[in-house]
MIDOSE-1310 file (N, C-alpha, C; in nm, 2 decimals, decimal comma, always signed):
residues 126
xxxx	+8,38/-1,08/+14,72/+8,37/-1,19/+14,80/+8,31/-1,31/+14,73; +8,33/-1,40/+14,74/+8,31/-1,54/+14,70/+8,25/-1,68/+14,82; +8,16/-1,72/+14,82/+8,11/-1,83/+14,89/+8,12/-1,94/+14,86; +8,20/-2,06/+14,89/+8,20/-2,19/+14,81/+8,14/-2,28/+14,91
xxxx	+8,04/-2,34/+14,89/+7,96/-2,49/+14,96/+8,02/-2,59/+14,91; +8,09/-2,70/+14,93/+8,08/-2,83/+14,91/+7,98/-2,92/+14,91; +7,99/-3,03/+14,87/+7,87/-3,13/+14,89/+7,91/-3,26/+14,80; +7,84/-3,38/+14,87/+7,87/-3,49/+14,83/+7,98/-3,57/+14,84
xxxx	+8,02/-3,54/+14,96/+8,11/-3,59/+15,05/+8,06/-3,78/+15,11; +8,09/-3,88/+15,18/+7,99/-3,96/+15,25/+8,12/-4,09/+15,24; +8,02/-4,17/+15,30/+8,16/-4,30/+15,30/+8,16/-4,40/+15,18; +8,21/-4,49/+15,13/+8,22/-4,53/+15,05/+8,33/-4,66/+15,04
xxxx	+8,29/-4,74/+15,02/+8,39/-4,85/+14,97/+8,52/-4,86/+14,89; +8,67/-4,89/+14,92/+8,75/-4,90/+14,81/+8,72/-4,96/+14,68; +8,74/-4,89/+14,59/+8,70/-4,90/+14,45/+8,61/-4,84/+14,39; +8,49/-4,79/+14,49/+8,35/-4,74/+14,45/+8,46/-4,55/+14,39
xxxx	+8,28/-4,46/+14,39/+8,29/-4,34/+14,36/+8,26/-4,22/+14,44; +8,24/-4,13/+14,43/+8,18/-4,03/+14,49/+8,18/-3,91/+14,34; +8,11/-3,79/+14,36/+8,13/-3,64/+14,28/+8,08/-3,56/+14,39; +8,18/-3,49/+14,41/+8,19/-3,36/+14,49/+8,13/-3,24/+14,40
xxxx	+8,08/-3,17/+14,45/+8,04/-3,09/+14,41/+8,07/-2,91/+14,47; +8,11/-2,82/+14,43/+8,10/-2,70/+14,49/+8,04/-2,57/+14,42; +7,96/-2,53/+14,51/+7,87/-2,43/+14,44/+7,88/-2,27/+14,47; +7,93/-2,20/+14,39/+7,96/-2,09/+14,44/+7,88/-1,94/+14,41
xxxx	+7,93/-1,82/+14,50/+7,84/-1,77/+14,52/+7,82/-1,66/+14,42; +7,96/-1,62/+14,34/+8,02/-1,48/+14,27/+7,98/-1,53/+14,10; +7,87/-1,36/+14,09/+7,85/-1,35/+13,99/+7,92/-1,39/+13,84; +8,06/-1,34/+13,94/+8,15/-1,29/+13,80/+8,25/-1,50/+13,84
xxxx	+8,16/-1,60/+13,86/+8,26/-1,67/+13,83/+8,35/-1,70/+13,75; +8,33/-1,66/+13,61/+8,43/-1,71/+13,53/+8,56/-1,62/+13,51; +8,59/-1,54/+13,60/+8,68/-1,50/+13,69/+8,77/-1,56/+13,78; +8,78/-1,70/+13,81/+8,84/-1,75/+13,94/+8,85/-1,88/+13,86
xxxx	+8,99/-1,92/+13,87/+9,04/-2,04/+13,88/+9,00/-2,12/+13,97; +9,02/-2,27/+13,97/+8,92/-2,32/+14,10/+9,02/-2,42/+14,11; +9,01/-2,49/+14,26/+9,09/-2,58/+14,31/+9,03/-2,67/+14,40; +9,05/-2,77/+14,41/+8,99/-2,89/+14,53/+9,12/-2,97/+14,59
xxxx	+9,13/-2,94/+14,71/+9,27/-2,96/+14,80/+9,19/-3,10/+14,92; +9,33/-3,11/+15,02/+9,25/-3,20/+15,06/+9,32/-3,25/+15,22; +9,28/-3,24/+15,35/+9,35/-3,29/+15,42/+9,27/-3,44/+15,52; +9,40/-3,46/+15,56/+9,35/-3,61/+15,61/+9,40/-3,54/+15,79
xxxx	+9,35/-3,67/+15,88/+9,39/-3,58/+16,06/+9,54/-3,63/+16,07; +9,57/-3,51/+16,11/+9,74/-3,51/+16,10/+9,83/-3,48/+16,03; +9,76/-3,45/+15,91/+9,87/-3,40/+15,76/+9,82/-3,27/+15,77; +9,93/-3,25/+15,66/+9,90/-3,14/+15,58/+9,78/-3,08/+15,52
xxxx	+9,72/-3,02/+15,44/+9,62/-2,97/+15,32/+9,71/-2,98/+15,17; +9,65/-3,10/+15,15/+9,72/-3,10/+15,00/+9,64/-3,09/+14,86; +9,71/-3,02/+14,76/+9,65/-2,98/+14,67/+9,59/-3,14/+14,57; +9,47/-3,14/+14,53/+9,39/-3,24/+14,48/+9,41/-3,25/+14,29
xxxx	+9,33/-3,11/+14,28/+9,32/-3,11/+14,14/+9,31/-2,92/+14,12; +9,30/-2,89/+14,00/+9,29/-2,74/+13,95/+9,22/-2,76/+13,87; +9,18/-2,60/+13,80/+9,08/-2,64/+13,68/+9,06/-2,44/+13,62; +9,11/-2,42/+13,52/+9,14/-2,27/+13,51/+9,00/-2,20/+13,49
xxxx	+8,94/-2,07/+13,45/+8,84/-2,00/+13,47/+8,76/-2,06/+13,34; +8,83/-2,06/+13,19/+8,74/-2,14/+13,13/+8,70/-2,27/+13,11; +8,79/-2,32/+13,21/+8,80/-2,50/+13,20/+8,92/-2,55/+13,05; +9,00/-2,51/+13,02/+9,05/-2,53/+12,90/+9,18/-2,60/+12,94
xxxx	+9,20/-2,59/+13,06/+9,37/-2,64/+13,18/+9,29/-2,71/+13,27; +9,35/-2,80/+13,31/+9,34/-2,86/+13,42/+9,46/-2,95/+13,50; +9,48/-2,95/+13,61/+9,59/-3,00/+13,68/+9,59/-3,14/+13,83; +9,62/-3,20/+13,85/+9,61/-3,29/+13,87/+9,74/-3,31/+13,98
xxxx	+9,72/-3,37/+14,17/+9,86/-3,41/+14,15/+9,87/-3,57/+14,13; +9,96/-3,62/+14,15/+10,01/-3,75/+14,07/+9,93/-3,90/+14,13; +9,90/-3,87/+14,25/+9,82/-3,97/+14,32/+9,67/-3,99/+14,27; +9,61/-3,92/+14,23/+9,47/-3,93/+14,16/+9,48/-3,89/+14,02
xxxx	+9,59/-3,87/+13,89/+9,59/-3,88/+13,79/+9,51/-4,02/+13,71; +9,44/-3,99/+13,67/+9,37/-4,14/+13,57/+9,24/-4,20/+13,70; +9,25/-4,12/+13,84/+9,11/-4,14/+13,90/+8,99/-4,03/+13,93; +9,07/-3,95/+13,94/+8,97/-3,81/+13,94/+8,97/-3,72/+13,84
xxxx	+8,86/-3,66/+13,81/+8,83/-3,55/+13,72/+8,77/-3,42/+13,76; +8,87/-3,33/+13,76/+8,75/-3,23/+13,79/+8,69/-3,11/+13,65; +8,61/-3,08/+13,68/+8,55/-3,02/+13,61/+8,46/-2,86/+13,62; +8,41/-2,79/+13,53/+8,30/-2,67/+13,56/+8,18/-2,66/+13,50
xxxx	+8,06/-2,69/+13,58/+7,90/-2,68/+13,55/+7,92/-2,59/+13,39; +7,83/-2,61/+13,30/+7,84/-2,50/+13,20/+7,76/-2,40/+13,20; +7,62/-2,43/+13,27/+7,53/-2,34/+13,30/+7,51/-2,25/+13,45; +7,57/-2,34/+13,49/+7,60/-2,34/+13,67/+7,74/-2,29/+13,74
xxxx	+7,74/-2,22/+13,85/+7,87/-2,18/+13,92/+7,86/-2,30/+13,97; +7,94/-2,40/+13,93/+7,97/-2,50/+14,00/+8,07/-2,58/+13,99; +8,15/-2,65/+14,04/+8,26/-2,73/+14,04/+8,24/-2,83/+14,06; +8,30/-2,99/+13,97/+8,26/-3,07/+13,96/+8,40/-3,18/+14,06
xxxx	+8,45/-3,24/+14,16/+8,51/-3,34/+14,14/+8,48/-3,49/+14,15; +8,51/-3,52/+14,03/+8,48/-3,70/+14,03/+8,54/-3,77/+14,06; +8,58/-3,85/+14,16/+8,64/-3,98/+14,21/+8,59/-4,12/+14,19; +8,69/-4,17/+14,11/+8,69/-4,33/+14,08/+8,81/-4,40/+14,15
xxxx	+8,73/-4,52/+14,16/+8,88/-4,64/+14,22/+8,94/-4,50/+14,36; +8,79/-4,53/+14,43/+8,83/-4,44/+14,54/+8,94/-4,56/+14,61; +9,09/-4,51/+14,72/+9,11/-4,60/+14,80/+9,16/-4,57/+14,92; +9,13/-4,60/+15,04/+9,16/-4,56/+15,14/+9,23/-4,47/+15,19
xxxx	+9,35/-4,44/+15,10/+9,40/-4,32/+15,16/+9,38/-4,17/+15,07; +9,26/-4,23/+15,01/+9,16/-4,08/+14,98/+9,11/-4,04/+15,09; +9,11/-4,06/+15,17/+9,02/-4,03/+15,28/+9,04/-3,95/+15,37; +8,96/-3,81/+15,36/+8,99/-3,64/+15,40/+8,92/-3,61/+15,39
xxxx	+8,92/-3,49/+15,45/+8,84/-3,38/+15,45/+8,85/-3,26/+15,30; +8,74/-3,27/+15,22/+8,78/-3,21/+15,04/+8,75/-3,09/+15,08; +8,84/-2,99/+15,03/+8,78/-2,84/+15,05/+8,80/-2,80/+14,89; +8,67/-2,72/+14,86/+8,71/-2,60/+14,74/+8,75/-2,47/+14,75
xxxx	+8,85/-2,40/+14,63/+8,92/-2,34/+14,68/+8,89/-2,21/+14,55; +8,87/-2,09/+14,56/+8,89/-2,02/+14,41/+9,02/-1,91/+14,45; +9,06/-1,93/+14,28/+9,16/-1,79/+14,32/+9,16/-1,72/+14,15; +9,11/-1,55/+14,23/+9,15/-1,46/+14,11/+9,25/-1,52/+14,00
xxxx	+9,18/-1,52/+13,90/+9,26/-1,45/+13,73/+9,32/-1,35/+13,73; +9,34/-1,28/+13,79/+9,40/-1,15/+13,78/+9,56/-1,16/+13,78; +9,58/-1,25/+13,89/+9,72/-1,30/+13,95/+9,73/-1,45/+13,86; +9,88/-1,42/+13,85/+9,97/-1,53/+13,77/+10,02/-1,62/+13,95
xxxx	+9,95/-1,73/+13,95/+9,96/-1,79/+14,07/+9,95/-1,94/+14,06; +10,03/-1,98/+14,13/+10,04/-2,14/+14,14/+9,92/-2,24/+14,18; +9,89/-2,30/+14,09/+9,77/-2,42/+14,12/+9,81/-2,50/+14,25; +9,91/-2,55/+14,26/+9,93/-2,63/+14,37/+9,95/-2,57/+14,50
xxxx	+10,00/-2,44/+14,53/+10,00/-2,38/+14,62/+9,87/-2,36/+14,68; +9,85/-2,39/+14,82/+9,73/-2,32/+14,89/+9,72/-2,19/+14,93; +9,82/-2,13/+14,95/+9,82/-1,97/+14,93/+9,79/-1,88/+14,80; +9,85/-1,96/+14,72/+9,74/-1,90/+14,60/+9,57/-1,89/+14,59
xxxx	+9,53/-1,97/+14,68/+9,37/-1,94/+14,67/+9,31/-1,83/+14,78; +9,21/-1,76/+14,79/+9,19/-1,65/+14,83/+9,06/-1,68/+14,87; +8,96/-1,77/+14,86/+8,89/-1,82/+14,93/+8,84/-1,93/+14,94; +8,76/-2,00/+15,04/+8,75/-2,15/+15,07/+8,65/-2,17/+15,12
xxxx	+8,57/-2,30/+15,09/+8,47/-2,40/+15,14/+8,48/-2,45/+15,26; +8,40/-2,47/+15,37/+8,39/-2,57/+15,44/+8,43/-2,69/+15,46; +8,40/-2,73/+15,36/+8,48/-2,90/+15,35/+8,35/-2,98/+15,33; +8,40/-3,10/+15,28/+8,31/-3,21/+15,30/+8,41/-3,33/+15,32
xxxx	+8,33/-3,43/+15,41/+8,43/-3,56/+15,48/+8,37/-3,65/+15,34; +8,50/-3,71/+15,33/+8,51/-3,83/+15,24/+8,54/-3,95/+15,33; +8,52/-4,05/+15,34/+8,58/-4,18/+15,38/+8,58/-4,30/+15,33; +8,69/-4,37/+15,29/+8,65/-4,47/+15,22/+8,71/-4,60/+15,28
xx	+8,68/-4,74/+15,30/+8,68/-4,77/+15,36/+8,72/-4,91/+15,32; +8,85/-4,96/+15,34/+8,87/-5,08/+15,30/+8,78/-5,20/+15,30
């Protein structure tokens, strides 16, 4: 079992930043690929960004390329996402997501992930 917290969620101006944060609970993190997805009220849950067990891959989808970064604490079970040139229709609810190494599984799929965070609200605000 795996526990993911979010944090650092809050509102924010278009253009400003935020870093999300998710801290997880399993010893054996470097075991689990990690994901930050994301829905808005009324959509979907769409996939944000990826980031593989040793951080060496990372995946992105095309709307936050060149604004967000995500990342993995080096000392820490933790997951890093940074948002820059936040703009309004960043604005969702961010969940973190991990999914076993074990399985050859799709980053962008949310069925690939096998456990999940609560969320944190983002808002940003023209």
């Amino acid at each position: 079992q795996v526990q993911l917290v979010e944090s650092g969620g809050g509102l924010v101006q278009a253009g400003g930043s935020l870093r999300l944060s998710c801290a997880a609970s399993a010893r054996t993190f470097r075991n689990y690929n990690m994901g930050w997805f994301r829905q808005a009220p009324g959509k979907e849950r769409e996939f944000v960004a990826g980031i593989s067990s040793n951080g060496g891959s990372t995946y992105y989808t095309d709307s936050v390329k060149g604004r967000f970064t995500i990342s993995r604490g080096s000392a820490k079970n933790t997951v890093y996402l940074q948002m820059n040139s936040l703009k309004p229709e960043d604005t969702a609810v961010y969940y973190c997501a991990a999914m076993p190494i074990a399985y050859v599984r799709d980053y962008y799929d949310r069925t690939s992930y096998d456990y999940w965070g609560q969320g944190t609200q983002v808002t940003v605000s023209s």
